[in-house]
C-alpha positions as CSV (number, residue, x, y, z in Angstrom):
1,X,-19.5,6.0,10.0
2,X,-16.2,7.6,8.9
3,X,-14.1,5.7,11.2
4,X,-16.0,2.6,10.2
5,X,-15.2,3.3,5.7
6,X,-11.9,4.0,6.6
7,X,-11.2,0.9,8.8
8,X,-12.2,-1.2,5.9
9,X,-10.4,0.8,3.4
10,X,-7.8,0.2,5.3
11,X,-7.6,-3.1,5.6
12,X,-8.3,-3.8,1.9
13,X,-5.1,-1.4,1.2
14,X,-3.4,-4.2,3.8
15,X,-4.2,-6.9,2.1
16,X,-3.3,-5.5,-1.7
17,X,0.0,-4.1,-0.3
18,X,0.3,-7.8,0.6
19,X,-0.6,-9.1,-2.7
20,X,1.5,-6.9,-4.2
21,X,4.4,-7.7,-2.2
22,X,4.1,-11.5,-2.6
23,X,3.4,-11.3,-6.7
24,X,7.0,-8.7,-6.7
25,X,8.9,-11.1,-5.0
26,X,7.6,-13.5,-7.6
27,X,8.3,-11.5,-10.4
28,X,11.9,-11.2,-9.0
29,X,12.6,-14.6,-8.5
30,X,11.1,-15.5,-11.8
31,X,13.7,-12.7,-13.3
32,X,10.8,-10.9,-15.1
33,X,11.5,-7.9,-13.4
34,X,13.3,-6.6,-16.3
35,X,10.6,-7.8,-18.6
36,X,9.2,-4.6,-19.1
37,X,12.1,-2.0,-19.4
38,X,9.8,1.3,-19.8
39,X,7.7,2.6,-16.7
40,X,4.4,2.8,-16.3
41,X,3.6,0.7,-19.1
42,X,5.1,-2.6,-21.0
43,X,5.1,-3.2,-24.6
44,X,1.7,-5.3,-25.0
45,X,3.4,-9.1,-26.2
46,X,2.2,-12.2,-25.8
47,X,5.3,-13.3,-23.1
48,X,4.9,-14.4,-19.5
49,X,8.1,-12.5,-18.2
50,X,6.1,-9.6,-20.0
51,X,2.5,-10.3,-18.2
52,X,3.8,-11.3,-14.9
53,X,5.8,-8.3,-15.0
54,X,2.9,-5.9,-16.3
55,X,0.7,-7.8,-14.0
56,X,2.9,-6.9,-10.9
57,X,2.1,-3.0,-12.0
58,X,-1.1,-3.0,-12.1
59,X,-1.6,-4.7,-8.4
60,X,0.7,-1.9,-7.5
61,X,-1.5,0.9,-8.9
62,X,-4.5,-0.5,-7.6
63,X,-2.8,-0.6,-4.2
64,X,-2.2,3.1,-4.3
65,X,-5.7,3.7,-5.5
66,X,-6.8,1.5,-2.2
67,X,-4.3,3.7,-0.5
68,X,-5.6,6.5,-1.8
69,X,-9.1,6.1,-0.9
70,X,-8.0,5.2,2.7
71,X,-6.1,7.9,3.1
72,X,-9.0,10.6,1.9
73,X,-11.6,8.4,4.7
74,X,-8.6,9.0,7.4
75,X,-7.8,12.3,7.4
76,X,-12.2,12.9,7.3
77,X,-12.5,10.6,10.6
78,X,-10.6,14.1,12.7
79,X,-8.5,12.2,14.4
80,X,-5.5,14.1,14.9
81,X,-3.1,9.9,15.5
82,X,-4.8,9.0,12.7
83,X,-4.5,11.7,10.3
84,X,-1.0,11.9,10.9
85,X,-0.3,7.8,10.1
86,X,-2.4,7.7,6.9
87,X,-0.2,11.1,5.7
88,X,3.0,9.1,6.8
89,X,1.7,5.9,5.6
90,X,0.0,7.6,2.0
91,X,3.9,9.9,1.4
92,X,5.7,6.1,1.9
93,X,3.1,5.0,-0.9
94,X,3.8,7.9,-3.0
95,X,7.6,7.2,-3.3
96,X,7.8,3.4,-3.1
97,X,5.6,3.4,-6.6
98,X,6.4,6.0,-8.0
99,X,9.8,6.6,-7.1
100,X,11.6,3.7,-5.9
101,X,9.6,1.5,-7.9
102,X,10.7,3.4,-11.3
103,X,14.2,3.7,-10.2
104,X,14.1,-0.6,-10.0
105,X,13.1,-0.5,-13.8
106,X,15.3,2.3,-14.9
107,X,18.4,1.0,-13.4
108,X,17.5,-3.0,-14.7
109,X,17.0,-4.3,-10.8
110,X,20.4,-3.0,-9.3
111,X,20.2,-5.3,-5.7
112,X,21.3,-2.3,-3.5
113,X,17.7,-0.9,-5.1
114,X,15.7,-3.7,-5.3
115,X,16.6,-4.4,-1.2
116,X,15.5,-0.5,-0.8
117,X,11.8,-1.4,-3.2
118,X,11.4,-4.3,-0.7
119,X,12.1,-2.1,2.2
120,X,10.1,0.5,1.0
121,X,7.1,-1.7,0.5
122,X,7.5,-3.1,4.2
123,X,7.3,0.5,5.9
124,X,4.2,0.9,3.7
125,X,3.1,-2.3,5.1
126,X,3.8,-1.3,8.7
127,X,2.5,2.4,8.3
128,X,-0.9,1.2,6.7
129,X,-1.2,-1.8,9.5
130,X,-0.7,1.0,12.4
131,X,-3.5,3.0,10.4
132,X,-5.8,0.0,10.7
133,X,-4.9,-0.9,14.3
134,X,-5.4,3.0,15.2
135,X,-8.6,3.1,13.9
136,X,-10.0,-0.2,15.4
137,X,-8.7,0.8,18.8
138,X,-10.6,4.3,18.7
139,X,-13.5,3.1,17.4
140,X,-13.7,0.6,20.4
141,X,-13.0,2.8,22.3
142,X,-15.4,5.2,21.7
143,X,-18.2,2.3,21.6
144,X,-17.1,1.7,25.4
145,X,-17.4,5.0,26.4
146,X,-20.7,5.5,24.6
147,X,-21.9,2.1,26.3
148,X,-20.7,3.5,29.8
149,X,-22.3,6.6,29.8
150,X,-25.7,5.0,29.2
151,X,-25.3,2.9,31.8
152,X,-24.9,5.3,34.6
């Protein structure tokens, strides 16, 4: 049952890493990155820049509270692979928003930073996809074996 929550937590978190990902690169083309120049929060105006900025943020916090959640269903499955990819993948999570993320706004998108956001967000990416793939695998896994060893 625990293997089976954090599979789909999992693959929620995959697909709002995604989202966010797709609406950042927006907001960067769009040049409403700098829209917002405090962090966490955005003056509350009536400006798209401003919105499509803001809006970017709060994908990117409910993709850390998707994390999060799959993250606390990993580490309870006890599997030692997957314990140690949702902490690798959760830590990457961890400084992408709240470090590298901030250090985008505070330095008013500097390119050698806004490369490192992008390829921050891609290791999250990769780190929460081998989280989902782990889990998949052992749960199949272990519905084989269970299947084998009631048929002999």
């Amino acid at each position: 049952m625990q293997i089976a929550k954090a599979f789909r937590l999992s693959i929620v978190t995959n697909f709002l890493i995604i989202t966010t990902m797709a609406v950042g690169s927006y907001v960067g083309k769009v040049g409403a990155g700098t829209a917002c120049p405090d962090w966490p929060l955005c003056p509350l105006e009536p400006d798209y820049f401003i919105v499509l900025e803001f809006a970017h943020r709060i994908i990117a916090f409910i993709t850390f509270l998707g994390g999060l959640a799959a993250f606390i269903y990993s580490r309870r499955t006890g599997i030692s692979l997957v314990k140690k990819i949702s902490l690798a993948a959760f830590v990457s999570l961890l400084v992408q928003v709240f470090m590298v993320g901030a250090l985008v706004i505070f330095t008013e998108t500097a390119a050698p930073l806004v490369a490192a956001h992008q390829a921050a967000a891609a290791t999250v990416a990769s780190l929460y996809a081998a989280n989902t793939a782990t889990l998949y695998l052992y749960d199949k896994l272990t519905k084989n074996r269970a299947a084998e060893v009631m048929l002999t």
